[in-house]
C-alpha positions, 0 to 999 in steps of 0.5 A, spaced: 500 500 500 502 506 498 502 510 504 504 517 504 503 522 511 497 527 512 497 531 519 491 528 520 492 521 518 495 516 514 492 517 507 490 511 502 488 511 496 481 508 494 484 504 489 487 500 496 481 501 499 478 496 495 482 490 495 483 491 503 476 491 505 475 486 500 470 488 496 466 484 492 463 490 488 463 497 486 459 503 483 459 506 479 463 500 476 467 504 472 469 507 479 476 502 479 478 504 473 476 511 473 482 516 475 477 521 479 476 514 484 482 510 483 488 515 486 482 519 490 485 520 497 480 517 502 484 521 509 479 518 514 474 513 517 467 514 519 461 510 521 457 516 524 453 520 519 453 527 523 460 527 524 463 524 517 468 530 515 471 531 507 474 525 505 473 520 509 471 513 508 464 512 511 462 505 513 455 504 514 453 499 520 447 496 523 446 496 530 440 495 534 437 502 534 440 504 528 442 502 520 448 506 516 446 505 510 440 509 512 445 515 513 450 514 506 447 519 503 448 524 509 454 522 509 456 524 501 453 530 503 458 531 509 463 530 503 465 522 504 469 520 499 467 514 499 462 509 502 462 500 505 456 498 504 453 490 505 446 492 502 444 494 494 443 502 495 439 504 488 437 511 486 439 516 483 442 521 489 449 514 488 449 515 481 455 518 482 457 516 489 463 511 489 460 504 494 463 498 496 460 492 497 462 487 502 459 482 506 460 484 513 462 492 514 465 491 520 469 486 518 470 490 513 472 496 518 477 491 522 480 489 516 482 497 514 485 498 521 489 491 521 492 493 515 493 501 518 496 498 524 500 494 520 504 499 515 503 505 520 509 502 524 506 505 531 507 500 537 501 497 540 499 495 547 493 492 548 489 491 555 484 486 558 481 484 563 474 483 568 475 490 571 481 496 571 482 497 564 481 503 563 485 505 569 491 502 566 490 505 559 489 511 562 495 511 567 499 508 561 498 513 556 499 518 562 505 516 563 507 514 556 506 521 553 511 525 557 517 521 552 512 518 545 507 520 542 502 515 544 494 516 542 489 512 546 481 511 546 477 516 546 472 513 551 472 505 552 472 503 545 474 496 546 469 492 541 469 489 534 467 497 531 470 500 537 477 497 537 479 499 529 476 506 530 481 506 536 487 504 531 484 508 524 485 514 529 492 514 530 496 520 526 502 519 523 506 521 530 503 517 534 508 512 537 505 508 540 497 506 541 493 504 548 488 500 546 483 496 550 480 489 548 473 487 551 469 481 551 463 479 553 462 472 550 468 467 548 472 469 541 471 476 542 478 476 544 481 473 539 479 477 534 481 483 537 487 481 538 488 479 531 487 486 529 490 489 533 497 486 533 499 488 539 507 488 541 505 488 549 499 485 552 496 485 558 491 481 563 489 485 569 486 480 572 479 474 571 473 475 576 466 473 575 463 477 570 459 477 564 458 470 567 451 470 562 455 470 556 461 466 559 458 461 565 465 459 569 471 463 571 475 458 567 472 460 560 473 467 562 481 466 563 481 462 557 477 468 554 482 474 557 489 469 555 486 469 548 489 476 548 496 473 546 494 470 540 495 476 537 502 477 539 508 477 534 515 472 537 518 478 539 511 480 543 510 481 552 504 478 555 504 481 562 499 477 567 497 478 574 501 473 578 496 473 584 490 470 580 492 462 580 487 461 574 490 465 569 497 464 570 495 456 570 491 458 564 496 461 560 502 457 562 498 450 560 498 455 553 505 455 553 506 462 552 511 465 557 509 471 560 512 477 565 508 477 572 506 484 576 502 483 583 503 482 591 506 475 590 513 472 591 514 470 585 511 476 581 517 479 576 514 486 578 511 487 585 511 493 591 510 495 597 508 499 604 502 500 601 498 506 604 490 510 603 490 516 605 482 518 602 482 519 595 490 518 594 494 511 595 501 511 596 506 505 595 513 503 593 516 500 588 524 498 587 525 503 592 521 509 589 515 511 592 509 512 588 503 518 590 497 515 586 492 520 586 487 514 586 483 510 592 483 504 593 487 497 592 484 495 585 488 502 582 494 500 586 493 494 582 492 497 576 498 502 577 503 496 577 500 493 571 501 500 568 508 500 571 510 494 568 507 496 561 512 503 562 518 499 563 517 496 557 519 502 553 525 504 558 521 508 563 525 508 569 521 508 576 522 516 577 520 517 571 514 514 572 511 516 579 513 523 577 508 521 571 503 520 575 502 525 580 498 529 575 493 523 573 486 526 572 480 523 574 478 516 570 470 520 569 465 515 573 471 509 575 472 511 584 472 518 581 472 522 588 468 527 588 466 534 593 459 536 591 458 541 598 458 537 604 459 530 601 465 526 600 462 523 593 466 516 590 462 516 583 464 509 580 457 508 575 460 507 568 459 498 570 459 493 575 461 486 577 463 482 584 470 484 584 468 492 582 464 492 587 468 489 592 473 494 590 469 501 590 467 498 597 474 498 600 474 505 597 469 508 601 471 504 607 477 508 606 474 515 605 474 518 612 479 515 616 476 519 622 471 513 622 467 521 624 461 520 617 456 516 616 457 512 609 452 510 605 452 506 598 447 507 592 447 500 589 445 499 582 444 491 580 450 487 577 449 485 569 449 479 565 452 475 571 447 468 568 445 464 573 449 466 579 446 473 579 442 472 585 447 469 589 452 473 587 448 479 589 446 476 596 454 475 597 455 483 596 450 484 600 453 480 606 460 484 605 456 490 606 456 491 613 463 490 613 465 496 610 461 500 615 455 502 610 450 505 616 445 506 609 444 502 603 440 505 597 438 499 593 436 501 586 432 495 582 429 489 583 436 485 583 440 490 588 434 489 593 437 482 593 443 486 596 439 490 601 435 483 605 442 480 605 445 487 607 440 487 613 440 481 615 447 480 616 449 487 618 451 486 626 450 495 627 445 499 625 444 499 617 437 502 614 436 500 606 432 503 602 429 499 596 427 503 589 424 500 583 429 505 578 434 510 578 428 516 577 424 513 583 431 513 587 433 521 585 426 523 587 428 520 594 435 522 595 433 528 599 429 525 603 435 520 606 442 524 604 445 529 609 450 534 609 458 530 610 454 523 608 460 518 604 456 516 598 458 510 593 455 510 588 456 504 583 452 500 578 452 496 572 451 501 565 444 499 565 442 502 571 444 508 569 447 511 576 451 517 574 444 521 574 444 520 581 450 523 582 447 529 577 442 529 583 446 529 589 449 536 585 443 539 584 441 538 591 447 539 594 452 544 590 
């Protein structure tokens, strides 16, 4: 492919286009051999009508709410050069518009970025994991970016349309992607990774979640473990040591690995571990680290990230100096002050093993042991046949942390509640709420001034307009 250099991206030719999306058909059909088409520079890739920009090669995708080949036409409107259809497209407003027709438009979009990443020359690193990893893809491209420059995604674009938009949106600096692949059923992984061909991939660790589309904790390790499939001989695949199945699940694959964790054995590890509210503090090799992040789940993904930047030739100075200036991770144990209240913001997702962590963060917020801690519980998804009892062993270890208030926001967090009051030896209240709304409309009634509030839930339940909530009543 010939490939020349653009200040937004690298350009291709449509010409190239069409054999690399495999296109079985062309329209109009002299467009191959039309010189107007066939040197025509496509400058970048598109599968929103709205935001389609001069030049760019617009892939219409069906989803669930909406179909792309509904919106081709805003898109040439919008000055695409070209567009990947899976449908015929008839009328006269394409008669001059030049579609590709392939079988799959997102297997088409994954085949684009594949042969992206391959002549770009950038390096990849690709993040799995049940939870944490935003955090580490956040914490890596933080630190990465003070000596590379490293292009991440925008938001938690981790899927099959996702993950290529991640990697077609790279500009000919980029030296480096972080990139994260997420998976809610088995194979989705390897097909990620084949993609992205990573140099360095990581696993932040296996717990129960998506169990719907998995079933056991074994499928999942072998789902995250997948991750190395896409590794070239040269490539690193960095493991959590502390988690026995996937370190038996990547050693029976054969492949050799590099550990981090708190395990004696582990390749990267630290030490001297301290909370202090919404800052964690640790040692690694001497050095001492200030995170500005709470909790022991981003102390974890802090070392994951940590044995990622070594791997680039970033020393440990280099890195704790890196991260003192993290930013917030939107809606993931996102400390927030609205008044009076200390609020924890962690409502973008949830499963056992996140909730087990927000709640080790709350416990921590008031080192005086002076405020009242109150969690808002939205269920756990996608969880199959353990849901219940999964939400009923949450529910247990809620009295733990010293929770003197559950909220409990849908029918499977009520669940949580009974488990919460039965098991609780202090005084606990729960509340239950049908929905998010009906919980908003009460939380005046229930939250007072200096309150600790968690609040966490699955994305279905929606849970940030809680927090929204909390704002109005409180700044």
């Amino acid at each position: 492919m010939e490939l020349s250099k653009d200040k937004e991206m690298i350009r291709f030719s449509i010409t190239d286009l069409v054999r690399i999306v495999r296109s079985s058909a062309v329209a109009p059909e002299t467009a191959i051999r039309d010189t107007q088409y066939a040197i025509r520079d496509v400058t970048g890739v598109s599968t929103d009508s709205r935001t389609t920009k001069a030049g760019d090669c617009f892939f219409a995708i069906a989803g669930e709410n909406f179909d792309g080949h509904d919106y081709v036409s805003d898109a040439f409107a919008k000055g695409a050069a070209c567009a990947v259809v899976g449908k015929e497209l008839d009328g006269d407003e394409f008669a001059d518009k030049c579609l590709l027709r392939v079988e799959d438009t997102v297997k088409a979009l994954g085949e684009l970025a594949r042969e992206y990443r391959r002549e770009a020359g950038f390096k990849v690193v690709a993040i799995t994991g049940s939870a944490g990893k935003t955090t580490t893809r956040q914490i890596c491209y933080h630190a990465l970016s003070r000596r590379f420059g490293v292009h991440q995604s925008p938001k938690s674009f981790n899927n099959k349309i996702g993950l290529p938009l991640t990697l077609l949106g790279a500009g000919p600096d980029t030296e480096i992607v972080v990139a994260e692949l997420g998976s809610n059923h088995p194979g989705e992984i390897s097909y990620l990774t084949g993609i992205a061909i990573p140099d360095i991939a990581v696993v932040t660790n296996v717990h129960p979640a998506h169990l719907e589309g998995f079933g056991d904790l074994q499928t999942i390790a072998n789902e995250k473990s997948s991750i190395s499939e896409g590794l070239p001989p040269q490539g690193v695949l960095i493991i959590n040591a502390d988690i026995d199945i996937l370190v038996e699940t990547c050693r029976a694959g054969g492949a050799a690995f590099v550990t981090f964790g708190k395990s004696d054995g582990a390749d990267y590890r630290l030490s001297n571990i301290r909370f202090d509210g919404p800052v964690s503090r640790f040692t690694i090799d001497g050095t001492e680290v200030r995170l500005p992040l709470a909790g022991p789940g981003n102390v974890e993904n802090a070392l994951a990230a940590w044995t990622v930047c070594s791997q680039f030739g970033l020393t440990i100075d280099d890195f704790a100096q890196a991260i003192k200036t993290l930013p917030a991770v939107s809606m993931r144990s996102e400390v927030l002050q609205i008044g009076t209240l200390t609020v924890l913001s962690d409502c973008y997702n949830a499963n056992p093993a996140s909730m087990k962590n927000a709640l080790d963060i709350l416990a921590k917020l008031d080192p005086t042991g002076t405020r009242r801690l109150v969690f808002i519980c939205g269920d756990m998804a996608e969880l199959g046949p353990q849901t219940e009892r999964l939400h009923a062993e949450l529910g247990a270890s809620v009295p733990q942390t010293g929770v003197e208030l559950l909220l409990a926001v849908g029918k499977l967090s009520q669940i949580t509640a009974d488990s919460a009051a039965a098991s609780a030896e202090h005084d606990l209240r729960t509340k239950c709420f049908d929905n998010t709304l009906s919980a908003c409309n009460n939380l005046h009634e229930f939250i007072k001034d200096y309150d600790i509030i968690l609040v966490k839930g699955s994305r279905t339940a929606g849970l940030e307009t809680a927090v929204e909530k909390l704002n109005e009543l409180f700044s």
